[in-house]
C-alpha positions in Angstrom: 0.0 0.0 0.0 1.1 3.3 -1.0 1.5 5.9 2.3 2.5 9.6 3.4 5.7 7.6 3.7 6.7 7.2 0.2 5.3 11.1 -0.7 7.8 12.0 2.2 10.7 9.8 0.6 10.1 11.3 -2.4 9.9 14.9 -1.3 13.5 14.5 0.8 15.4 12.7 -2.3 14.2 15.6 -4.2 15.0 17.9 -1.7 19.0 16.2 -1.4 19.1 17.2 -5.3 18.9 21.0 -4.4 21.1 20.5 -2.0 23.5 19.5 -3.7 22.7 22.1 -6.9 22.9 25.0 -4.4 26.2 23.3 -3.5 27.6 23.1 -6.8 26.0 26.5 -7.6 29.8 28.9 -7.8 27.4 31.6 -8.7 25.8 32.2 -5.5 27.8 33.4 -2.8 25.7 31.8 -0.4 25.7 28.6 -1.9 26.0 26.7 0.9 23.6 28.4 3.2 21.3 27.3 0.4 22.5 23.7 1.0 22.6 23.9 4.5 18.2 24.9 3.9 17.4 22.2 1.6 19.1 19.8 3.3 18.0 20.3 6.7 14.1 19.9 5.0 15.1 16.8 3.3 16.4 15.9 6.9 12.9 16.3 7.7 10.9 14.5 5.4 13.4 11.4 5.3 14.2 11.0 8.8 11.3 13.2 10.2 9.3 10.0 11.6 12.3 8.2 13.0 13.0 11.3 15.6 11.5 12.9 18.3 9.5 15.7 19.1 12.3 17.5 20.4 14.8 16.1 17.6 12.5 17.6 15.1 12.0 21.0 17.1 16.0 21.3 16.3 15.3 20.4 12.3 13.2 23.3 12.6 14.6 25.7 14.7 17.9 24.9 12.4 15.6 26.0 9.4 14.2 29.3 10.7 18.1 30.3 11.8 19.5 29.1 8.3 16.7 31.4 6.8 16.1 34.2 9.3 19.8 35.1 9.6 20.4 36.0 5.9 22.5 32.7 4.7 20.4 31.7 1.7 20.4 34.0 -1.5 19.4 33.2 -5.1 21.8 32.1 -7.0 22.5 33.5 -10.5 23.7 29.8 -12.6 21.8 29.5 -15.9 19.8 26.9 -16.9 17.9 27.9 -20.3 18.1 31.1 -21.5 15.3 33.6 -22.1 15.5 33.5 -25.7 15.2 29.9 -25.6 12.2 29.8 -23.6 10.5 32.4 -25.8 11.0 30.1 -28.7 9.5 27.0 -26.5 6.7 28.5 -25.7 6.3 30.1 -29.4 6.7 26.8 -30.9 4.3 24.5 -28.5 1.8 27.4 -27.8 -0.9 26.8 -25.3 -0.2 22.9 -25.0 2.4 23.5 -22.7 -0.4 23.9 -19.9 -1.5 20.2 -20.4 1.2 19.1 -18.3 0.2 21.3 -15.6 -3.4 20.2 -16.1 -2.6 17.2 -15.6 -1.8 17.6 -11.9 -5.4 18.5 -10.9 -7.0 16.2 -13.0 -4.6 13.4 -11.2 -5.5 14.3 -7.9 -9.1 14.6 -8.5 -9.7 11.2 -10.2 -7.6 9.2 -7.4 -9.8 11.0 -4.8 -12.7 9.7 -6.2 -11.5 6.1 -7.0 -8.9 4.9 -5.2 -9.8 5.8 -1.6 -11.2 2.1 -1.5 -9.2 0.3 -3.8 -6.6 -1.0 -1.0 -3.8 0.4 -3.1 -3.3 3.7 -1.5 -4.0 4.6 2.1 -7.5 6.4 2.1 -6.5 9.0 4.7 -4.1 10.5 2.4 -5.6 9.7 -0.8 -5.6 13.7 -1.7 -2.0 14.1 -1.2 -0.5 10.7 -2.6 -2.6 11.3 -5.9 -1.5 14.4 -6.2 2.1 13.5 -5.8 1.2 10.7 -8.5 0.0 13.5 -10.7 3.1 15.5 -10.4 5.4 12.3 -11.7 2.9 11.8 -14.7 2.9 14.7 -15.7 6.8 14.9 -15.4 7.1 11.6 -17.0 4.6 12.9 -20.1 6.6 16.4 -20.5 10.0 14.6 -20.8 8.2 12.1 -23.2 7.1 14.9 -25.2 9.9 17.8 -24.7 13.0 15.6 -24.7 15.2 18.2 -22.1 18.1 16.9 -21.0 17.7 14.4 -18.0 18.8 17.0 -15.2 16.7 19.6 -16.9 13.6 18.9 -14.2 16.0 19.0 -11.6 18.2 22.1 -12.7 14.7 24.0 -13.3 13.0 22.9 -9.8 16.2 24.2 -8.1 16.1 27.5 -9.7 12.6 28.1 -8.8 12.9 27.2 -5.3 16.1 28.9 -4.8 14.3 32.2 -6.4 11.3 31.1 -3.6 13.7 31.2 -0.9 12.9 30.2 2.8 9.5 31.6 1.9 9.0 27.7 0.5 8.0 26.6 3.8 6.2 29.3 5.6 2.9 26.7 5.0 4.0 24.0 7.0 5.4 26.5 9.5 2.2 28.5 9.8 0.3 25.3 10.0 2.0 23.9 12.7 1.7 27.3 14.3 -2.3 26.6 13.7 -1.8 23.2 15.7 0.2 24.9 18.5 -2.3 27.4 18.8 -4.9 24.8 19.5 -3.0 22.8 21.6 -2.3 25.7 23.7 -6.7 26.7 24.1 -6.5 29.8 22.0 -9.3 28.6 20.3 -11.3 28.2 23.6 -10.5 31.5 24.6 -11.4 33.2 21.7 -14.7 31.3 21.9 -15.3 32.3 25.3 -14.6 36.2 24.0 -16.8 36.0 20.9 -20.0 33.9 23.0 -19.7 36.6 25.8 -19.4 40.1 23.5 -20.5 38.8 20.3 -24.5 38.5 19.8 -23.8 34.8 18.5 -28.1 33.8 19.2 -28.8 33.0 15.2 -27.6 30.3 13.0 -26.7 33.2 10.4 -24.8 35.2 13.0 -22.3 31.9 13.9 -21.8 31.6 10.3 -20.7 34.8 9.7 -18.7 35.5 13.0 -17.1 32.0 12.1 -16.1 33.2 8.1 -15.0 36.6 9.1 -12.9 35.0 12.0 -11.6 32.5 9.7 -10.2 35.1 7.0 -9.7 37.9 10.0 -6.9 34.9 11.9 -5.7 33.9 8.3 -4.5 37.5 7.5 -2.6 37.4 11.0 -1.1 34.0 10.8 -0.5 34.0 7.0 -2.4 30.4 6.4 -5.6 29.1 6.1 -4.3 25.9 8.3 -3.3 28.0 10.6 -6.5 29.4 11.7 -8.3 26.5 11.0 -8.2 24.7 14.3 -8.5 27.8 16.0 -11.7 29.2 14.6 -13.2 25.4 14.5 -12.9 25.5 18.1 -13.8 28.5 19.2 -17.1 28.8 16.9 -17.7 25.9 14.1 -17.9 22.7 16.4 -19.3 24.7 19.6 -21.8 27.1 18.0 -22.3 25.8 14.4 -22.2 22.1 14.6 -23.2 21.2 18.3 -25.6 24.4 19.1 -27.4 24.9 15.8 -27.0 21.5 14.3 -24.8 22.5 11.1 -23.0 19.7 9.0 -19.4 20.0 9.8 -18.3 18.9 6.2 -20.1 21.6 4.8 -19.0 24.3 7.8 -15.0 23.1 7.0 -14.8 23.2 3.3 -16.6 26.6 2.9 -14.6 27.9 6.2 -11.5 27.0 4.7 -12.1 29.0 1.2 -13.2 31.7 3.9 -9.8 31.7 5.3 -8.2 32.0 2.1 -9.8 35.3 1.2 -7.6 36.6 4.0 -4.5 34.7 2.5 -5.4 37.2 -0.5 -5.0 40.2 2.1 -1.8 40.0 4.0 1.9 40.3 3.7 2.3 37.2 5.6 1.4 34.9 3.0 5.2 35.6 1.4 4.9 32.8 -0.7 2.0 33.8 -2.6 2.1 38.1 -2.1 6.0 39.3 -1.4 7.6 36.9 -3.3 6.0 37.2 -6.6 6.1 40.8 -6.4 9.7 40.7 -5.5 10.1 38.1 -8.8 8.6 40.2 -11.1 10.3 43.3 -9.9 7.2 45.5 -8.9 7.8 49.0 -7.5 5.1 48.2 -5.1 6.3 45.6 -2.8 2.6 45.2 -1.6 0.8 45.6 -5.3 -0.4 42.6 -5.2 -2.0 42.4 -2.3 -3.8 45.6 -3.1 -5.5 44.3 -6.1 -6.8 41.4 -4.7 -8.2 42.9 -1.2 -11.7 43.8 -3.7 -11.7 40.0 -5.0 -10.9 38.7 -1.5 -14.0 40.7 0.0 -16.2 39.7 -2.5 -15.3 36.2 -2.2 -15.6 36.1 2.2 -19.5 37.9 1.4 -20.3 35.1 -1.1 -18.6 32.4 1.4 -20.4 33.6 4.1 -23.5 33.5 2.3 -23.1 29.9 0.7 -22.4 28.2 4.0 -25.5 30.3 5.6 -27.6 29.0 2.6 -26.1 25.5 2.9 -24.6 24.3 6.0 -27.5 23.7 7.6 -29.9 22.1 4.7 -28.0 18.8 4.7 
């Protein structure tokens, strides 16, 4: 049966291949504090499950000094030129999305069809197709493309380097989310909301719960983050257990909610600093500014869907 395991094993032997890129990389002055980063996370999905909490607490305080104290810096090293990719893209036009298409597609089907099949485990079904969709489409492009063998590699490594310590802030911002919870924030912010908050409505639950959820994500940068927190405080208590809401329902729609605030903050750096920083905009916070319209529309039209629908089924 195919596990979290083998998504893990094949996460850190691609992580020990930037590694040893940023290594190699004479361009970058801080090559090896590059190393040092991608080697440390490889650490931690190959050997994560094999030590203990506190062992692991090092991996990641190792991470956060490698990346907060300025060691890692994106490396300059070519790999295709732009010429060349203007010609590739010229030349294969819009077909060139199919191998990205083919992710979703992937992850989607196996979600609906092998979560019983006994070939995959079914608690991770999401995540191990999607893996399996990201080799298919790899296998397809090289079928197709014919790069050199290293190209993947060489082309993965530039990204990330250009992505930085950024790369991570998910996991770190969801484990944040979990330590959060651990630690009753969620129960004191529920005992806050029920005692200044007039939470007496099924509408009113919802919509405290959906603002909370974007309101927490714009603090903690991620979605997973304020997940558990807002769950506890206001979706099982309020939502589920008081007015009888279906929590599938209550944590799919929350979750979009959240993301709205992703849309709104600078401490999603992986999806509003970095690009920006990328593409060289003036504005360091452009981005961010023209999605805070989208973001609001989308939290009104959340909060509405799971009012209409979270407690019909």
């Amino acid at each position: 049966m195919i596990t979290i395991e083998h998504v893990y094993i094949l996460t850190g032997v691609m992580g020990i291949a930037f590694t040893i890129l940023s290594a190699c990389d004479r361009s970058n002055a801080k090559r090896f504090g590059n190393a040092a980063f991608w080697g440390l996370l490889s650490a931690s999905f190959l050997l994560g499950s094999c030590l203990d909490d506190f062992q692991n607490g090092l991996l990641a305080l190792a991470l956060i000094a490698v990346g907060g104290f300025g060691f890692m810096h994106r490396g300059s090293e070519a790999t295709t030129t732009p010429e060349e990719r203007s010609a590739s893209a010229a030349a294969h036009g819009n077909v060139l999305f199919v191998p990205a298409l083919v992710i979703p597609v992937t992850a989607l089907l196996g979600t609906l069809f092998l979560k019983e099949s006994g070939f995959v485990d079914p608690k991770q079904v999401t995540l191990i197709s999607l893996s399996a969709g990201v080799l298919i489409a790899l296998g397809g492009a090289m079928l197709w493309l014919k790069p050199p063998l290293l190209a993947p590699i060489e082309e993965g490594c530039r990204l990330i380097d250009a992505i930085g310590w950024a790369a991570v802030l998910p996991q770190m911002l969801a484990s944040l989310g979990a330590v959060f919870a651990l630690a009753g924030v969620g129960d004191a912010v529920g005992h806050v909301a029920t005692n200044y908050l007039p939470l007496d409505t099924p509408f009113a639950a919802v919509a405290v719960y959906c603002i909370g959820m974007a309101a927490f994500t714009a603090v903690m940068g991620n979605a997973f983050a304020a997940f558990p927190v807002m769950t506890a405080a206001i979706g099982l208590p309020l939502i589920v257990h008081r007015f009888g809401g279906d929590p599938v329902i209550m944590g799919a729609i929350g979750m979009l909610a959240g993301f709205c605030g992703t849309l709104t903050t600078p401490m999603a750096a992986n999806f509003n600093i970095v690009p920006a920083a990328l593409l060289e905009l003036p504005d360091r916070n452009g981005v961010i500014k023209i999605q805070i319209p989208t973001a609001l529309m989308l939290l009104a039209a959340n909060t509405a869907l799971m009012a209409v629908l979270v407690y019909r089924f």
